[in-house]
CHARMM internal coordinates of N, CA and C (Angstrom, degrees):
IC EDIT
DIST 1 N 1 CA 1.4479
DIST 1 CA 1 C 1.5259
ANGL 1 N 1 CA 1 C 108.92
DIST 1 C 2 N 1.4406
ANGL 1 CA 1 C 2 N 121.27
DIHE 1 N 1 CA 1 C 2 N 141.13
DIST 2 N 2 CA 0.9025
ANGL 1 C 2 N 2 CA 128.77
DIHE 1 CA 1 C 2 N 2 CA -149.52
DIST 2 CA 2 C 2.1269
ANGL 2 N 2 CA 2 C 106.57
DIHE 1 C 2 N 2 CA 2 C -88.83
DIST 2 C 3 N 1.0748
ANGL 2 CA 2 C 3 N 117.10
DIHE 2 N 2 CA 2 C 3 N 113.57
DIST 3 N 3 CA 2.0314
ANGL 2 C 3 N 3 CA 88.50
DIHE 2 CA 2 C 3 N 3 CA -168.14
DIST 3 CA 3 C 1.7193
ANGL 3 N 3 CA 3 C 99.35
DIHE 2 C 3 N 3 CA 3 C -80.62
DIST 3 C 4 N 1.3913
ANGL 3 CA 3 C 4 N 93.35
DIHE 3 N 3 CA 3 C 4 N 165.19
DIST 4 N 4 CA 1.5572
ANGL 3 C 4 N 4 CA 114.15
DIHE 3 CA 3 C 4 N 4 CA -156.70
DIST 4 CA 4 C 1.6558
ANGL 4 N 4 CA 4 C 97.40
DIHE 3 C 4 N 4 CA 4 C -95.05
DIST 4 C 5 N 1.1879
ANGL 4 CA 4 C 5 N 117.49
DIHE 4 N 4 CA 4 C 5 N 123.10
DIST 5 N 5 CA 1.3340
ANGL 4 C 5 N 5 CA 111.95
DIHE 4 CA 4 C 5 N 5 CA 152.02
DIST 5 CA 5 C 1.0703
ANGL 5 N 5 CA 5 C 147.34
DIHE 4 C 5 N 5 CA 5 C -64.42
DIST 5 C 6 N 1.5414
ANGL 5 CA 5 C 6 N 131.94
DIHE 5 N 5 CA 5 C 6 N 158.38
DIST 6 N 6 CA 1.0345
ANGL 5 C 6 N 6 CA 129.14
DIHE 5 CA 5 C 6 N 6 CA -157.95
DIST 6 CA 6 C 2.0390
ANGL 6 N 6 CA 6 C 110.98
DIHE 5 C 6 N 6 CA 6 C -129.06
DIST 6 C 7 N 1.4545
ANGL 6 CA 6 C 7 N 77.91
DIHE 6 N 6 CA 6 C 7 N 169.08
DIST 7 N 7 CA 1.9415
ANGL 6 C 7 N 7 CA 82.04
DIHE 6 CA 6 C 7 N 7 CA 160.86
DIST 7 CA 7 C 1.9321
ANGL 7 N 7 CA 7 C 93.79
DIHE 6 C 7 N 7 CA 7 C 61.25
DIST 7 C 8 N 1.6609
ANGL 7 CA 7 C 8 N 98.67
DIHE 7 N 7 CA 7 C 8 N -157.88
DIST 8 N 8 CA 1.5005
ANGL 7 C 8 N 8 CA 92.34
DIHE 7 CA 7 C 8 N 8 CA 173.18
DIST 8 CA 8 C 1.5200
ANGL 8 N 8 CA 8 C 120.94
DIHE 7 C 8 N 8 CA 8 C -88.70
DIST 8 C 9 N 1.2917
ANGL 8 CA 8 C 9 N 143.70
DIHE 8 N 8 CA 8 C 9 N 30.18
DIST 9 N 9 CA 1.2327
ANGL 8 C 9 N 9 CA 153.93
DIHE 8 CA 8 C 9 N 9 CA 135.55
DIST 9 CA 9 C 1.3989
ANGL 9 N 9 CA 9 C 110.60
DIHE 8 C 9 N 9 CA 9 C -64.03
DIST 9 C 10 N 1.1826
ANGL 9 CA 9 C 10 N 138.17
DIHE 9 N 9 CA 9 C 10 N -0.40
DIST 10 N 10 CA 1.3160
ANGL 9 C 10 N 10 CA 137.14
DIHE 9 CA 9 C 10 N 10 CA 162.29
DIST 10 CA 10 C 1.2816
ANGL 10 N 10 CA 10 C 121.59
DIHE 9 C 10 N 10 CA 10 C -76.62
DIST 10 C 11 N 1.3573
ANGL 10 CA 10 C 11 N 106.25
DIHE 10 N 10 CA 10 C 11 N -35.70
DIST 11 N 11 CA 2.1602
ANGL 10 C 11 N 11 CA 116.91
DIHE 10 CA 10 C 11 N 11 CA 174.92
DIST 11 CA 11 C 1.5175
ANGL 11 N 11 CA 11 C 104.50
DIHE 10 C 11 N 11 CA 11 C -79.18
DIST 11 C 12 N 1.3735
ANGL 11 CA 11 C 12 N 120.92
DIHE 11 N 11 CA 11 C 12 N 15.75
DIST 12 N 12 CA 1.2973
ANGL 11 C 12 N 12 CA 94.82
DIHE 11 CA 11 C 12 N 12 CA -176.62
DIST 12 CA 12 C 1.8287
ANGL 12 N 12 CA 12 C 97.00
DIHE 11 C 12 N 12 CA 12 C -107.76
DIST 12 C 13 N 0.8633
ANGL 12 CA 12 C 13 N 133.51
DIHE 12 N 12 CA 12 C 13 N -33.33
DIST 13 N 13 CA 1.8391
ANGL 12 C 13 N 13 CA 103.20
DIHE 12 CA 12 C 13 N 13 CA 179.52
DIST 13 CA 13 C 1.9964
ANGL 13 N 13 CA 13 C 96.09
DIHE 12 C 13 N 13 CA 13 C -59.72
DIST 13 C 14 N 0.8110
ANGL 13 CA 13 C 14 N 135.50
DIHE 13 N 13 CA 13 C 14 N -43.34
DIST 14 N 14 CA 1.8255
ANGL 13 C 14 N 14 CA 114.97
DIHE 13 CA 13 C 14 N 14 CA 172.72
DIST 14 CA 14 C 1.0733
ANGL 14 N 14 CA 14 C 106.16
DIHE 13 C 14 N 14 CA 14 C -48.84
DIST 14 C 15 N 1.5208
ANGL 14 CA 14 C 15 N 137.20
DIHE 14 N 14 CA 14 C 15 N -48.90
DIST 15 N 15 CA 1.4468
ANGL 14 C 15 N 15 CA 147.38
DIHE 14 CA 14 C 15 N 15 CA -144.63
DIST 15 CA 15 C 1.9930
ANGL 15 N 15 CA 15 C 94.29
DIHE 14 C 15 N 15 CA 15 C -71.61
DIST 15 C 16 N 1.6613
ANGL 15 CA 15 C 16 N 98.65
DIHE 15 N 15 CA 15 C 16 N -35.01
DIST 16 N 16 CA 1.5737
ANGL 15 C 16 N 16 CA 100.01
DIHE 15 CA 15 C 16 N 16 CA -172.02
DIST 16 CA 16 C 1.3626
ANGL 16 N 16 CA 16 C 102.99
DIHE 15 C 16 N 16 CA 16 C -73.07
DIST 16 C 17 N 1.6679
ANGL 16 CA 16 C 17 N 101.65
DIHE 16 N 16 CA 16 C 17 N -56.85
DIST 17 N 17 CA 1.3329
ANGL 16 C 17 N 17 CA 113.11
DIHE 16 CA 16 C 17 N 17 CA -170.53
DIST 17 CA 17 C 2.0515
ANGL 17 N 17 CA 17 C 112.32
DIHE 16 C 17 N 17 CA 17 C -49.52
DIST 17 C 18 N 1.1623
ANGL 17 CA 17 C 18 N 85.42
DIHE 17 N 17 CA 17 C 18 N -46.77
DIST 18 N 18 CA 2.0620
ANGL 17 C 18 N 18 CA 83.11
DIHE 17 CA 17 C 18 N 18 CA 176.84
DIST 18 CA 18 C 1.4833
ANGL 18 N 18 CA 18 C 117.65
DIHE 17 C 18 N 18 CA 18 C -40.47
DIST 18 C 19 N 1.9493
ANGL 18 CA 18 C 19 N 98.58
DIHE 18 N 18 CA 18 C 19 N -67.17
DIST 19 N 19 CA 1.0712
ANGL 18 C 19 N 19 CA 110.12
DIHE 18 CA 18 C 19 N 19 CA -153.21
DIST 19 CA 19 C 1.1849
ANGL 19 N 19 CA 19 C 108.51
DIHE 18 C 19 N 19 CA 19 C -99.93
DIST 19 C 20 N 1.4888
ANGL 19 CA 19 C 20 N 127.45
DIHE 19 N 19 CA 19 C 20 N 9.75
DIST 20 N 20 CA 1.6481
ANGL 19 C 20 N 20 CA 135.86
DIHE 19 CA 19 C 20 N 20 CA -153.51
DIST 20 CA 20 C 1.3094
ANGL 20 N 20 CA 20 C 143.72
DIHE 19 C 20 N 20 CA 20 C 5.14
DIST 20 C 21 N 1.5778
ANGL 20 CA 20 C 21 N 98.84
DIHE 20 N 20 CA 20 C 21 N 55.01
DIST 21 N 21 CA 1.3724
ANGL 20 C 21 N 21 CA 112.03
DIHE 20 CA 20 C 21 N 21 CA 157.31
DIST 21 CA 21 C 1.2277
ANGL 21 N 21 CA 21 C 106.17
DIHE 20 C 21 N 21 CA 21 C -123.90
DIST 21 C 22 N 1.4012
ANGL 21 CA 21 C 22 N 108.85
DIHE 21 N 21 CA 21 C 22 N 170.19
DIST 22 N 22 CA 1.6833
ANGL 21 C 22 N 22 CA 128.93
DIHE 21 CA 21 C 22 N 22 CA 174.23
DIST 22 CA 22 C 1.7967
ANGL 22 N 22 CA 22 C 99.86
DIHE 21 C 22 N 22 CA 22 C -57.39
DIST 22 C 23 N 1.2360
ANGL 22 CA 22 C 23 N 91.16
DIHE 22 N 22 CA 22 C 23 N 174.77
DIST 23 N 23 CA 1.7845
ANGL 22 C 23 N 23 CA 102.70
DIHE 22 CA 22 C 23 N 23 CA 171.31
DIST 23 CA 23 C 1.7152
ANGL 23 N 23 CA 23 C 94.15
DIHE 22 C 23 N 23 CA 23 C -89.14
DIST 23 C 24 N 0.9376
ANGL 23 CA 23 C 24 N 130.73
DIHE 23 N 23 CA 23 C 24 N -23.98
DIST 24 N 24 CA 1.2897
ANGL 23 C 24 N 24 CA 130.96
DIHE 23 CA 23 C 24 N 24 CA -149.42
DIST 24 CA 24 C 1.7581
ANGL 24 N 24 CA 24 C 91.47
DIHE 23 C 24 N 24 CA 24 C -80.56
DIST 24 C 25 N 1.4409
ANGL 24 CA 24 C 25 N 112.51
DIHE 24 N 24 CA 24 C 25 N -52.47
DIST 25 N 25 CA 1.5057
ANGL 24 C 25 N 25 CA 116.73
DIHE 24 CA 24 C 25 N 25 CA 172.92
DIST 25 CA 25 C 1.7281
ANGL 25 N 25 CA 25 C 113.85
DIHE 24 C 25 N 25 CA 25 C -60.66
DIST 25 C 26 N 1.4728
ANGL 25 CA 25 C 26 N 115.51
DIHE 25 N 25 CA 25 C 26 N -29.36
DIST 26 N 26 CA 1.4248
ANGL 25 C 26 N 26 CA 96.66
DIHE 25 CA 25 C 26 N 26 CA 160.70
DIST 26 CA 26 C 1.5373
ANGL 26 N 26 CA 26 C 113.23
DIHE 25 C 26 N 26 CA 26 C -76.97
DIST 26 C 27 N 0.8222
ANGL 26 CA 26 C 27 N 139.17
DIHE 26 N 26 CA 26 C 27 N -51.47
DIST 27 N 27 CA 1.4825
ANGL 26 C 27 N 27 CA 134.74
DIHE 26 CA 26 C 27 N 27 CA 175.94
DIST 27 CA 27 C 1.5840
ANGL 27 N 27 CA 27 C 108.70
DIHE 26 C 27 N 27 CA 27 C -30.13
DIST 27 C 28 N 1.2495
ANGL 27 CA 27 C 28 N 117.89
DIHE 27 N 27 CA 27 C 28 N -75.82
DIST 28 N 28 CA 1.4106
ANGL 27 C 28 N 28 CA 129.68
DIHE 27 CA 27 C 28 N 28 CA 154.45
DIST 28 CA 28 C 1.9839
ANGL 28 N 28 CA 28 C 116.79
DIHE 27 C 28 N 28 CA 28 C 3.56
DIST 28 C 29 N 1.5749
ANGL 28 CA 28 C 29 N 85.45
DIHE 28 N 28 CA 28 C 29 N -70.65
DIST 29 N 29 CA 1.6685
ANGL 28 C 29 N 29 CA 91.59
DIHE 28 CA 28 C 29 N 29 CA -172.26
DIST 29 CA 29 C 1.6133
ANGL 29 N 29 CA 29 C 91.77
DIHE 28 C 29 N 29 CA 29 C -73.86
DIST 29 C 30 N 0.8979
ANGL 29 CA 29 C 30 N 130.84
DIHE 29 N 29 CA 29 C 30 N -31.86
DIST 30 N 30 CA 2.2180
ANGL 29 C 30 N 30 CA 110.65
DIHE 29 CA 29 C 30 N 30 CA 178.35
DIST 30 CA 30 C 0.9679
ANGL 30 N 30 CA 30 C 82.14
DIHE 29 C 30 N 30 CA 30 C -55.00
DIST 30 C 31 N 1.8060
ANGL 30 CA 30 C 31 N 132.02
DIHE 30 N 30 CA 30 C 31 N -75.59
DIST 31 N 31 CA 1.1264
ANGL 30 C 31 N 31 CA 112.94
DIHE 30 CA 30 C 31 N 31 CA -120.50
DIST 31 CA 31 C 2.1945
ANGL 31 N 31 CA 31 C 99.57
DIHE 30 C 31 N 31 CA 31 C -55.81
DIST 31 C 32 N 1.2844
ANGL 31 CA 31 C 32 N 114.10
DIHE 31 N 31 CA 31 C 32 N -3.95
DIST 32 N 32 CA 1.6128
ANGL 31 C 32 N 32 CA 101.47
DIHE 31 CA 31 C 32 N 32 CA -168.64
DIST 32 CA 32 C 1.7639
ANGL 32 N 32 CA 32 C 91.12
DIHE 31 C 32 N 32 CA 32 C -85.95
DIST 32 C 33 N 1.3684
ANGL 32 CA 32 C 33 N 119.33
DIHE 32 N 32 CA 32 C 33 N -1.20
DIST 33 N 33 CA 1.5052
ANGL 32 C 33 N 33 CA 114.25
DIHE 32 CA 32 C 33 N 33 CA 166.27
DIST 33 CA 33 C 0.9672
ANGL 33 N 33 CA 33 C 119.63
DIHE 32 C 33 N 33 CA 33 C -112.09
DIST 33 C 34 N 1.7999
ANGL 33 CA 33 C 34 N 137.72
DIHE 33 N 33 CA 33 C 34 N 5.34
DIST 34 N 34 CA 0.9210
ANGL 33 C 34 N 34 CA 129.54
DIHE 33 CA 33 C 34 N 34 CA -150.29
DIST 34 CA 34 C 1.8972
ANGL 34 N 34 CA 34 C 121.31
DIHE 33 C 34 N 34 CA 34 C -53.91
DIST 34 C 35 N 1.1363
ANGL 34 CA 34 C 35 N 111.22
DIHE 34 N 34 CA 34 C 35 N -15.55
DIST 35 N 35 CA 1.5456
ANGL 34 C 35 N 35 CA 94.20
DIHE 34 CA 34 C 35 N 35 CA -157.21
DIST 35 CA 35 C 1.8564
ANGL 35 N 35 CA 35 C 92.38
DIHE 34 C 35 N 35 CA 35 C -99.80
DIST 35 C 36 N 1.5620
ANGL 35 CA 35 C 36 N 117.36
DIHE 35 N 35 CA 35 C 36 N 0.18
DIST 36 N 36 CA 1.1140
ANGL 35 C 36 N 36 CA 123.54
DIHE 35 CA 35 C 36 N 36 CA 179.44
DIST 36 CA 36 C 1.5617
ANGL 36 N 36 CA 36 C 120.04
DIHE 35 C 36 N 36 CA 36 C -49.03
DIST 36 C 37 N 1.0872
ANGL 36 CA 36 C 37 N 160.67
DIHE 36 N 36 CA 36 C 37 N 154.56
DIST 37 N 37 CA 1.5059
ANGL 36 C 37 N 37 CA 146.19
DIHE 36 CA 36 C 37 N 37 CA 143.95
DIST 37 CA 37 C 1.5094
ANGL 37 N 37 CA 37 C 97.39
DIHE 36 C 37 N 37 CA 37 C -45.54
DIST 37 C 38 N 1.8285
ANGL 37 CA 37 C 38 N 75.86
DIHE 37 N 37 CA 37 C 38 N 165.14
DIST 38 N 38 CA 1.8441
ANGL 37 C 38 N 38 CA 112.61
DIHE 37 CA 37 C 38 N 38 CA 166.74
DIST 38 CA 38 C 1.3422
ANGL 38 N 38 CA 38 C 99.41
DIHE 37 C 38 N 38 CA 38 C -38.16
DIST 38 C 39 N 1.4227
ANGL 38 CA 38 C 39 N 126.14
DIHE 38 N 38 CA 38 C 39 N -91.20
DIST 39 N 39 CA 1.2140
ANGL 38 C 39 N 39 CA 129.12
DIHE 38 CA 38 C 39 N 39 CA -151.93
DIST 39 CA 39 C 1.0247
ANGL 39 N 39 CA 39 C 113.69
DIHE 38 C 39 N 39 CA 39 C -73.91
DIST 39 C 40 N 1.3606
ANGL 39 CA 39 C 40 N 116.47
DIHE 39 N 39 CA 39 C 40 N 10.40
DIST 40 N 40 CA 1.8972
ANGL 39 C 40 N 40 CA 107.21
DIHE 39 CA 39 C 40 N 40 CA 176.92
DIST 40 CA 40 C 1.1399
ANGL 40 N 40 CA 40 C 117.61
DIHE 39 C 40 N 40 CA 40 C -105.63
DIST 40 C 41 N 1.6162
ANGL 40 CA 40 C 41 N 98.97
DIHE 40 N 40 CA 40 C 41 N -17.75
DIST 41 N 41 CA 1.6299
ANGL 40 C 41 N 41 CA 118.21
DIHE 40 CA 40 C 41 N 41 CA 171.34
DIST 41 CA 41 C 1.5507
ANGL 41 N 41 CA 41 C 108.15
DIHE 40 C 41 N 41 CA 41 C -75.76
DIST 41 C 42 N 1.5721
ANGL 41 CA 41 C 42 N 116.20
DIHE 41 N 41 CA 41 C 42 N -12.36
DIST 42 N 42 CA 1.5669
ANGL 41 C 42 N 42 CA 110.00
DIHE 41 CA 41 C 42 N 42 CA -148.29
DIST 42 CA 42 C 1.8674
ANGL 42 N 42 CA 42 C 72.55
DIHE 41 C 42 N 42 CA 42 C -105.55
DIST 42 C 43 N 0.9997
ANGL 42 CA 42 C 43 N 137.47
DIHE 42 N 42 CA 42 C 43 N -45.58
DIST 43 N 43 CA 1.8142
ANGL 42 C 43 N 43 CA 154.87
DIHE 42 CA 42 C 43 N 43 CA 151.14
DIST 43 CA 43 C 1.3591
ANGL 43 N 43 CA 43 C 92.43
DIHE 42 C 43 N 43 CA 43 C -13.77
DIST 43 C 44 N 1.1967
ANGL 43 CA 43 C 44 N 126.53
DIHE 43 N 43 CA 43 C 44 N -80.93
DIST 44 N 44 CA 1.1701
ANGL 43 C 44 N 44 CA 145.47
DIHE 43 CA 43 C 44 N 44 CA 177.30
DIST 44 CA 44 C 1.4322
ANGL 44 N 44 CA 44 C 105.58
DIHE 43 C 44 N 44 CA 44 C -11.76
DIST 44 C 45 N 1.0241
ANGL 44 CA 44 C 45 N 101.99
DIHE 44 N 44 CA 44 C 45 N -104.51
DIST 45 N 45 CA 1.3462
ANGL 44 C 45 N 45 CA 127.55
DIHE 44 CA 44 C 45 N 45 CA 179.61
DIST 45 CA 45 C 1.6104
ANGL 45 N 45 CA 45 C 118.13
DIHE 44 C 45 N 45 CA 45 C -37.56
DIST 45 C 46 N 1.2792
ANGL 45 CA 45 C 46 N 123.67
DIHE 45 N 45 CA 45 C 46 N -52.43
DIST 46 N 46 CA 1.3176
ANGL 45 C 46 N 46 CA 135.61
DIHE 45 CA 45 C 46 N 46 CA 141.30
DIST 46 CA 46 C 1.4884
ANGL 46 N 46 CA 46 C 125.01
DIHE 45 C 46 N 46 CA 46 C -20.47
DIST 46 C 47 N 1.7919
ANGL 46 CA 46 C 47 N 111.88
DIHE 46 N 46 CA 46 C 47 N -67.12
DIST 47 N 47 CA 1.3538
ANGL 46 C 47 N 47 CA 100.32
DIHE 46 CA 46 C 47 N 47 CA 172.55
DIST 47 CA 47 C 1.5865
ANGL 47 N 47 CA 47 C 128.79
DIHE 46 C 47 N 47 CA 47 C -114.27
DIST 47 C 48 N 1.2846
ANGL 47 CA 47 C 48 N 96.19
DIHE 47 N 47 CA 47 C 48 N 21.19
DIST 48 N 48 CA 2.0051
ANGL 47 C 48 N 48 CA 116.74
DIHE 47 CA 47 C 48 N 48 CA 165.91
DIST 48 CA 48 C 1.5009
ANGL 48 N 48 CA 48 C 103.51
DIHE 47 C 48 N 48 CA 48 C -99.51
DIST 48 C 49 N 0.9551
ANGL 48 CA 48 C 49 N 128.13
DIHE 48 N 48 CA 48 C 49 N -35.08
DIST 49 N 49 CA 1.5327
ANGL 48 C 49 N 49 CA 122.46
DIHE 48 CA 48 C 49 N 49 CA -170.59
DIST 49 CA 49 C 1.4980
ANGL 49 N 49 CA 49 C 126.85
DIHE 48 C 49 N 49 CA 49 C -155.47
DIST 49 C 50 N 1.5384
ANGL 49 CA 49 C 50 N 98.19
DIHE 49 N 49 CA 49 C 50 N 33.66
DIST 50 N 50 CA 1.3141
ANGL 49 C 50 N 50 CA 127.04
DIHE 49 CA 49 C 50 N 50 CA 149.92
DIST 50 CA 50 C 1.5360
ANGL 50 N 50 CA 50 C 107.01
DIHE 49 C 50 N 50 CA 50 C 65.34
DIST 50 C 51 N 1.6367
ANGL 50 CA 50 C 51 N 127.83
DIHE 50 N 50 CA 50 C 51 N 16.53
DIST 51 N 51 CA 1.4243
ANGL 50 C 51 N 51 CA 126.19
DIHE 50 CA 50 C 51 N 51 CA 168.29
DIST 51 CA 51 C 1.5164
ANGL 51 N 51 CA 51 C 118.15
DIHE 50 C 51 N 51 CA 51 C -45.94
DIST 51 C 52 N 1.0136
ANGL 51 CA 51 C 52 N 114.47
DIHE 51 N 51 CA 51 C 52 N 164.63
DIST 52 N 52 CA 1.3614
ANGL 51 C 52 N 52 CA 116.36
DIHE 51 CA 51 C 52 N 52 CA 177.57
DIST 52 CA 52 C 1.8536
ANGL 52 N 52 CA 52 C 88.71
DIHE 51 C 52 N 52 CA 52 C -106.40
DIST 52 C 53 N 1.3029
ANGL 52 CA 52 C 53 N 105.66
DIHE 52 N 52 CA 52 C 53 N 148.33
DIST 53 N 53 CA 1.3071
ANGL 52 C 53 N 53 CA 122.09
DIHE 52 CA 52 C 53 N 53 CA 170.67
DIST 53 CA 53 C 1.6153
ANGL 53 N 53 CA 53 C 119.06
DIHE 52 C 53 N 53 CA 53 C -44.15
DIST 53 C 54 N 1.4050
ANGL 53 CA 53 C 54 N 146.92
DIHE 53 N 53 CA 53 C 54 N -65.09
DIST 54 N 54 CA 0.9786
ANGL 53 C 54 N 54 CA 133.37
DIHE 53 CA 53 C 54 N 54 CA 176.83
DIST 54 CA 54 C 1.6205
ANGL 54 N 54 CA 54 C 119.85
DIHE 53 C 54 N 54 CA 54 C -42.57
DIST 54 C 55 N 1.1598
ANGL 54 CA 54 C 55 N 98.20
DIHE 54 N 54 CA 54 C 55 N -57.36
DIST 55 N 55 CA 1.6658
ANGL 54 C 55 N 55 CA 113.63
DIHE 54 CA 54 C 55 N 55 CA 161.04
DIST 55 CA 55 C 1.6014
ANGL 55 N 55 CA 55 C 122.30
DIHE 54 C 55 N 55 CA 55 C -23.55
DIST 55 C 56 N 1.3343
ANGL 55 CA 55 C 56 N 77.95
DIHE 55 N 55 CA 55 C 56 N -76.67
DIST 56 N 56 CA 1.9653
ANGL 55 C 56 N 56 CA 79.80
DIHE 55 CA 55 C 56 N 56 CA 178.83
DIST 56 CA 56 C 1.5673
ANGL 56 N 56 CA 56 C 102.92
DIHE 55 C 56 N 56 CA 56 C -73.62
DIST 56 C 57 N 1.2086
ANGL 56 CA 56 C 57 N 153.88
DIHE 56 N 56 CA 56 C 57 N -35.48
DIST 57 N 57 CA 1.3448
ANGL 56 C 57 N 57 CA 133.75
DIHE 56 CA 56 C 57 N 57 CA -176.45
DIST 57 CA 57 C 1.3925
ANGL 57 N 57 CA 57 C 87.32
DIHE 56 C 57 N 57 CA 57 C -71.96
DIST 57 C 58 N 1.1144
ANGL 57 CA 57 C 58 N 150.21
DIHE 57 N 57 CA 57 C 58 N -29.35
DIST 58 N 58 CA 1.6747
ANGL 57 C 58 N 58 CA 136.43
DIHE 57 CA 57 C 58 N 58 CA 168.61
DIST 58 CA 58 C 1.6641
ANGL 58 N 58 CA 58 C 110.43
DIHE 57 C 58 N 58 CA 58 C -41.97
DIST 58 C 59 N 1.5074
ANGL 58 CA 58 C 59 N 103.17
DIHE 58 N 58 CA 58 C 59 N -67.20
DIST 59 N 59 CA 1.5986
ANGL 58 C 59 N 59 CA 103.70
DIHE 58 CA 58 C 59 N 59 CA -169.85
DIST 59 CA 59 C 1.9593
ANGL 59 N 59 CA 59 C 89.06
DIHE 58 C 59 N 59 CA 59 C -69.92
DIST 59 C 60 N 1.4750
ANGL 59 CA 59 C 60 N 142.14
DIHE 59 N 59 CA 59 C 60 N -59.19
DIST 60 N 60 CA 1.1331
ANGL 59 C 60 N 60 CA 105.83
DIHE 59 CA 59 C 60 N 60 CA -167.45
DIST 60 CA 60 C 1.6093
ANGL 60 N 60 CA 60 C 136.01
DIHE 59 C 60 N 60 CA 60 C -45.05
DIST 60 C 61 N 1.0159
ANGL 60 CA 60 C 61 N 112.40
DIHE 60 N 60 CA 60 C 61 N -25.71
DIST 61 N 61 CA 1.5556
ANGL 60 C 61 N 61 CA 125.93
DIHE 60 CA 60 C 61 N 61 CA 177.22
DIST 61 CA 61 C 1.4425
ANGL 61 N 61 CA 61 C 119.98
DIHE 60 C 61 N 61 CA 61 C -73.05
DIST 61 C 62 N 1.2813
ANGL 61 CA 61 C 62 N 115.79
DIHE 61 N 61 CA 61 C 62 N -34.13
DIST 62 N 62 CA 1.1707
ANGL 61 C 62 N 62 CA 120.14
DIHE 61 CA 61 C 62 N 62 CA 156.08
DIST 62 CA 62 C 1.2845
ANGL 62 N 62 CA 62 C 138.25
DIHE 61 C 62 N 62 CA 62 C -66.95
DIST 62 C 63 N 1.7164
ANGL 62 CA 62 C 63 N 103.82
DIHE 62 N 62 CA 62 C 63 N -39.69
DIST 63 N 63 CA 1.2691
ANGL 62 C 63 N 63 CA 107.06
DIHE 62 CA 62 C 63 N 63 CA 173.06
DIST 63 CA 63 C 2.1290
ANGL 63 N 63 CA 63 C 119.63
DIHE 62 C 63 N 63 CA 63 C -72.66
DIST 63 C 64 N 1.6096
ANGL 63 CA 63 C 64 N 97.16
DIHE 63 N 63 CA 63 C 64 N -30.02
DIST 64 N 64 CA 1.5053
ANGL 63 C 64 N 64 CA 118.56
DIHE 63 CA 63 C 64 N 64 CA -177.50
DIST 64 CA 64 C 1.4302
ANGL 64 N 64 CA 64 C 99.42
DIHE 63 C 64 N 64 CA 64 C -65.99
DIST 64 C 65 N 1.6516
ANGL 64 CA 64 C 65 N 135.95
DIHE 64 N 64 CA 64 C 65 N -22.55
DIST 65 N 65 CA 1.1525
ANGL 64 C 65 N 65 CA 144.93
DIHE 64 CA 64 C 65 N 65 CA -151.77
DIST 65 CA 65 C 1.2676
ANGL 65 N 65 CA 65 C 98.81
DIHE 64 C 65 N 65 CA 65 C -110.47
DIST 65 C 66 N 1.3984
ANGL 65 CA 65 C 66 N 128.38
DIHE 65 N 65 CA 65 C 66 N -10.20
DIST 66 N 66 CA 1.4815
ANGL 65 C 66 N 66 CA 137.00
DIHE 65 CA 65 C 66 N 66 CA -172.11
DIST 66 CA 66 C 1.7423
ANGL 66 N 66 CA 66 C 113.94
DIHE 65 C 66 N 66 CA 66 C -105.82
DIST 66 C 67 N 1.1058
ANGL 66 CA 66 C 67 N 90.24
DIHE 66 N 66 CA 66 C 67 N -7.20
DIST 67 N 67 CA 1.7406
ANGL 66 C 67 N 67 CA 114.01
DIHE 66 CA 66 C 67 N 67 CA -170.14
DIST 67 CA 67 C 1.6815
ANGL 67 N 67 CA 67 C 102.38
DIHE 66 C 67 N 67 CA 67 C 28.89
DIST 67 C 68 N 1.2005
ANGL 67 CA 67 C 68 N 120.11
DIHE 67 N 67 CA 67 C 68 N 71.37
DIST 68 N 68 CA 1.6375
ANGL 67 C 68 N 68 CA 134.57
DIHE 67 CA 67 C 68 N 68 CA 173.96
DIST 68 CA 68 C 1.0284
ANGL 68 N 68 CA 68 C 102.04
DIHE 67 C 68 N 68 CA 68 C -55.23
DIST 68 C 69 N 1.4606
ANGL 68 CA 68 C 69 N 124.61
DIHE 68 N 68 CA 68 C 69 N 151.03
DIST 69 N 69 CA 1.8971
ANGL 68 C 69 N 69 CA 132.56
DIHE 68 CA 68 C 69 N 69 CA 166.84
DIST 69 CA 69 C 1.2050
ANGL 69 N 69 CA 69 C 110.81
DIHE 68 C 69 N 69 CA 69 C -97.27
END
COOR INIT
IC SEED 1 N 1 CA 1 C
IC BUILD
């Protein structure tokens, strides 16, 4: 049985299914903002590739929570 995720890692199989890419390709495009803030990354995403707001503060938190190089 599969365990259920939590927190904002839970919006991401919708997050694929919506916008149809992997999480891995959103991660990807921060990393071309990485040193940006929260909300500019959450901006970002919003008005480059048309996320809806919950969404992208989903993948920013995750990705900000991953501390990427």
């Amino acid at each position: 049985m599969a365990e259920q995720m939590k927190g904002p890692q839970s919006y991401f199989p919708s997050i694929e299914k919506r916008y149809g890419q992997p999480i891995s390709y959103w991660m990807a495009q921060l990393d071309t903002i990485k040193d940006a803030r929260h909300m500019e990354q959450v901006t970002f995403l919003k008005e480059q590739h048309g996320m809806g707001h919950g969404h992208a503060n989903a993948v920013v938190a995750v990705y900000r929570a991953e501390q990427r190089p």
